[in-house]
N, C-alpha and C positions, 0 to 999 in steps of 0.2 A: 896534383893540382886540379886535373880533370875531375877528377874522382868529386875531392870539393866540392867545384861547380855545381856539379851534376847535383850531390846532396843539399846544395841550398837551392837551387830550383827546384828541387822534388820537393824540399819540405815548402817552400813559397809557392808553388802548385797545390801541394794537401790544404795548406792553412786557403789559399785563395777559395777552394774547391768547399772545402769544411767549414771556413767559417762563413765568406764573403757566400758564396751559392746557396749555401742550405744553410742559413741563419735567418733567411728570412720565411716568416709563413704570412697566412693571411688565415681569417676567420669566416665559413659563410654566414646567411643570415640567420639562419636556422639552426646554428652551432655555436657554443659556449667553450671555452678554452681554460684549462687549469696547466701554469709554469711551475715544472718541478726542478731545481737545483739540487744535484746530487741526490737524487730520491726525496728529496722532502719539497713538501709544494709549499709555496710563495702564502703563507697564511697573515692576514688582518690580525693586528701586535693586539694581544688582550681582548679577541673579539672570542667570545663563543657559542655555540647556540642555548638555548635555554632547555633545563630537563622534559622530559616530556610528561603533561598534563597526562596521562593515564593511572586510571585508582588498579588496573591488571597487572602494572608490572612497582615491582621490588624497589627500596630506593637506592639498592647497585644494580639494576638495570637502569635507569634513569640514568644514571653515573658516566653506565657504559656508553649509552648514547648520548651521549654531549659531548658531540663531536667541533670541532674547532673550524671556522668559517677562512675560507681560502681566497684569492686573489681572483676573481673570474675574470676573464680577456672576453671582451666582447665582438662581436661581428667588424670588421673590420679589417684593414692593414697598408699596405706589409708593414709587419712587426717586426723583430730583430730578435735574434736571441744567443745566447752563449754556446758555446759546442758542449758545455758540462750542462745544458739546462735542456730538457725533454720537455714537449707540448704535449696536452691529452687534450685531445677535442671528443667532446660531446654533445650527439645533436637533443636539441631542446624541443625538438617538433613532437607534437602527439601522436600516437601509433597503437595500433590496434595488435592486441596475440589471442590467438584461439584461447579456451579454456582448456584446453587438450592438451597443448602444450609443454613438454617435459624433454629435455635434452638425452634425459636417460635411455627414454623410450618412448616407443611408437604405438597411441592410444588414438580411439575414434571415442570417446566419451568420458566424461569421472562418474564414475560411479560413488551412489551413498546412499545409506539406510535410512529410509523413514522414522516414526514412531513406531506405525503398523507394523516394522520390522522385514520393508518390502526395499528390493534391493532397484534402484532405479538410475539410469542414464542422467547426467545434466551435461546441457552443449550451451555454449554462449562465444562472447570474447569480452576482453575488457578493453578498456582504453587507458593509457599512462602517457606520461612524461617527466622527462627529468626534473628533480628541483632544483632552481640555480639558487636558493639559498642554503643546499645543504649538497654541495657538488663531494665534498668530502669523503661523505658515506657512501655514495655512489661508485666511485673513482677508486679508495682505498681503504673504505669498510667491510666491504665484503668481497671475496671473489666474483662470483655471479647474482648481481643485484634484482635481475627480472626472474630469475630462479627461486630467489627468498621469496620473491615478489608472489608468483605461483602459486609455491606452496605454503606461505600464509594463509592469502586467499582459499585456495582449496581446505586447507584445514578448517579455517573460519566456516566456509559454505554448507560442507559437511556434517559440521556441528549442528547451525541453524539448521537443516533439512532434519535431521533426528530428532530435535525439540518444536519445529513449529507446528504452529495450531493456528488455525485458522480464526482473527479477532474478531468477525463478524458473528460468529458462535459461541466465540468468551463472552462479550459482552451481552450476549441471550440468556447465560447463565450467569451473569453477576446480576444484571437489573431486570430485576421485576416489578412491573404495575399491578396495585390491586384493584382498578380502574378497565381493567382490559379484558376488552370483550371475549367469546368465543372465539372468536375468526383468529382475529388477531392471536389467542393459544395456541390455534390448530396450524396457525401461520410459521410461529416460533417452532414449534415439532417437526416440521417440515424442515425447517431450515438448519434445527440441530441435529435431524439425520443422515446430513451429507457431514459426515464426521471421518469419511477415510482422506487417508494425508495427501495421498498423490493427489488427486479434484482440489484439497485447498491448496496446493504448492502451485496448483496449475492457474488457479482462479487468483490468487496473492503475489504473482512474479512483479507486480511493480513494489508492492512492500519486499518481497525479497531482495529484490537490486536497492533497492533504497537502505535498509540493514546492512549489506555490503560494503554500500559506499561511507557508509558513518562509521563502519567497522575498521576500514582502512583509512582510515584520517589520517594513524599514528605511522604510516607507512614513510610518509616526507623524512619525520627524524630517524627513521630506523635503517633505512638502505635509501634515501635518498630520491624517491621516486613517487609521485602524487600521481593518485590514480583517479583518473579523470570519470569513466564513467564505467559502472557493471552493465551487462547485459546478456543476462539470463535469458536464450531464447528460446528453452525446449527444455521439459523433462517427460522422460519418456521411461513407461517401465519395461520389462520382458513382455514379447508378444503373448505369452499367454497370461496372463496378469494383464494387460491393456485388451485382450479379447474377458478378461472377466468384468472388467471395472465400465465395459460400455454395456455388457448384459446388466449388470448394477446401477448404472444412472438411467437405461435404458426403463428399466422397472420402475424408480423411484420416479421418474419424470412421469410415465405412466400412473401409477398410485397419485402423485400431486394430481395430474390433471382430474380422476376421479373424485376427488376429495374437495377441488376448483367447482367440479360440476354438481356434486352433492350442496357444497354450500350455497352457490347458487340458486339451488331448487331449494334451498330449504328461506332463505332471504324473500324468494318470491314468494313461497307459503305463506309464512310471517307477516308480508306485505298486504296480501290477499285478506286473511285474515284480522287483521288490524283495518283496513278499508271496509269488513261486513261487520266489524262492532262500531268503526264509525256509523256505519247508514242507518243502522237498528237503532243506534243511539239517537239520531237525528229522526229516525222513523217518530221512535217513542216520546220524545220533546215534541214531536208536531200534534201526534195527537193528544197527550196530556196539556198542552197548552190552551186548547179551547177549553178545558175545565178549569182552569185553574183562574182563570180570566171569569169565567162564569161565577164560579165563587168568591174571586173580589168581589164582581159588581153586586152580585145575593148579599153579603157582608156590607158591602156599605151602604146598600138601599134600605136593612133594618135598621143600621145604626146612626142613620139618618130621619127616617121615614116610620120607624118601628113594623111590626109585626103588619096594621094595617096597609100599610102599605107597599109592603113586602109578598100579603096574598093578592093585593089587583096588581102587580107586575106580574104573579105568575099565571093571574087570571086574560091579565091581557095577552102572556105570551103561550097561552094554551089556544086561543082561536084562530091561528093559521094553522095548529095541529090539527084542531077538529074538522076545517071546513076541505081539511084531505083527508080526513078518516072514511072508512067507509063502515064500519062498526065500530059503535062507545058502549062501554060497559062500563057499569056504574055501580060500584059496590055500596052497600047501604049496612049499616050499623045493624047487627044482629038484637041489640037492644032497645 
């Protein structure tokens, strides 16, 4: 009968202990909660998410991810819950991971190939967060969801860095004006000879984080996790490779500056010269002007006046010449 006792108070001890103690939780405010019942979680009846708008993936990948929308427990409590029912809390707050990052292993940079076919460091970190509309994929889509998350990313990165080009240079060779000066040629040449990758990956890291971040839009439906921000903050190649590439812009910057000073001198020329056919021009109008004035008045004092009176204008206008002469010579008709 002891024996009994004992057994119903130990099991009204476990059930007090089990259900009554730890049945209850709370939520913080930075944390979202999914109730699983015998392994399966508490899912919205007929709710699921929509396939994912991308033209990259299959329509059984689409398939795969449409994933089924589940019950989230918000901030809050004390809750209650069953002894067959498990809590998974996850926090919703934004958080930063190196780009380095890999569980596997212990790395100080990702390394990727250019176009140039030059092998170079990229350092940064991203920012993420959970999505509470797709807690699912997070929870029980994949084992390690910031892992996919990584190596996504890194493969996506990788890519981009092998294929970019620098747009400020495409578009120097798509449009062309037939309109455009010298300068402006010699300006374009200049600019389409900074053609090596690392200088444009380094002068383009806001359009590369920006690529990034449009690249991983589809990341919410696939593992659950909206990546908040890229931030590429370094690429860096092997030290001697970064000692050839500063001898190289070192040069080029030099040649520009050359090429700045030449056009310069030669704008001033061009200047100078366009101001001495103005003045020659204006020289030569000032004095062809009193002739041509002269021969109005000649022209309309005959066509007025005729011929007689055409000779005492220029009789009258010979006597302030003669009375400054100091010798007149007077030629007389041989006949």
């Amino acid at each position: 009968m002891a024996i009994l006792v004992g057994l119903v108070f130990g099991l009204m001890f476990y059930v007090f202990f089990r259900v009554i103690l730890t049945g209850f939780y709370v939520i913080p405010p930075d944390q979202r909660a999914v109730i699983t019942t015998f392994g399966r979680a508490d899912r919205l009846s007929g709710d699921f998410t929509e396939p994912l708008d991308d033209p990259n993936l299959s329509e059984e990948e689409k398939k795969r991810y449409a994933y089924p929308k589940v019950r989230v427990v918000g901030p809050g409590g004390p809750y209650f819950k069953m002894p067959w029912q498990q809590v998974h809390k996850v926090s919703v707050a934004t958080r930063s991971v190196d780009l380095v990052w890999d569980p596997t292993k212990k790395q100080e940079t990702i390394e990727a190939v250019t176009k140039d076919n030059l092998t170079t460091g990229v350092n940064g970190q991203i920012r993420y967060r959970v999505s509470e509309n797709n807690m699912y994929a997070f929870l029980f889509g994949v084992e390690s969801p910031l892992e996919h998350i990584m190596g996504y990313f890194v493969s996506v990165l990788r890519e981009r860095i092998a294929n970019f080009s620098d747009p400020k240079g495409a578009s120097l060779l798509t449009k062309t004006d037939a309109n455009d000066s010298e300068h402006d040629n010699a300006r374009s040449t200049i600019d389409l000879s900074e053609g090596v990758s690392i200088n444009d990956l380094r002068k383009n890291l806001p359009l590369l984080n920006a690529y990034m971040e449009e690249q991983c839009r589809c990341t919410p439906g696939r593992y659950g996790v909206e990546l908040d921000a890229a931030l590429i903050t370094s690429i860096d190649p092997p030290p001697e490779v970064d000692r050839a590439l500063s001898a190289i812009n070192s040069t080029r910057n030099q040649v520009a500056a050359d090429i700045s000073t030449a056009q310069a001198d030669a704008e001033q020329q061009i200047t100078m010269s366009k101001r001495a056919v103005d003045i020659a021009s204006n020289n030569a109008q000032a004095e062809v002007a009193p002739l041509r004035e002269l021969a109005r008045t000649l022209t309309q004092i005959k066509s007025e006046g005729g011929s007689t009176a055409l000779h005492a204008y220029l009789r009258d206008m010979r006597v302030p010449l003669l009375s400054r002469a100091v010798h007149v010579v007077q030629a007389r008709d041989a006949t």
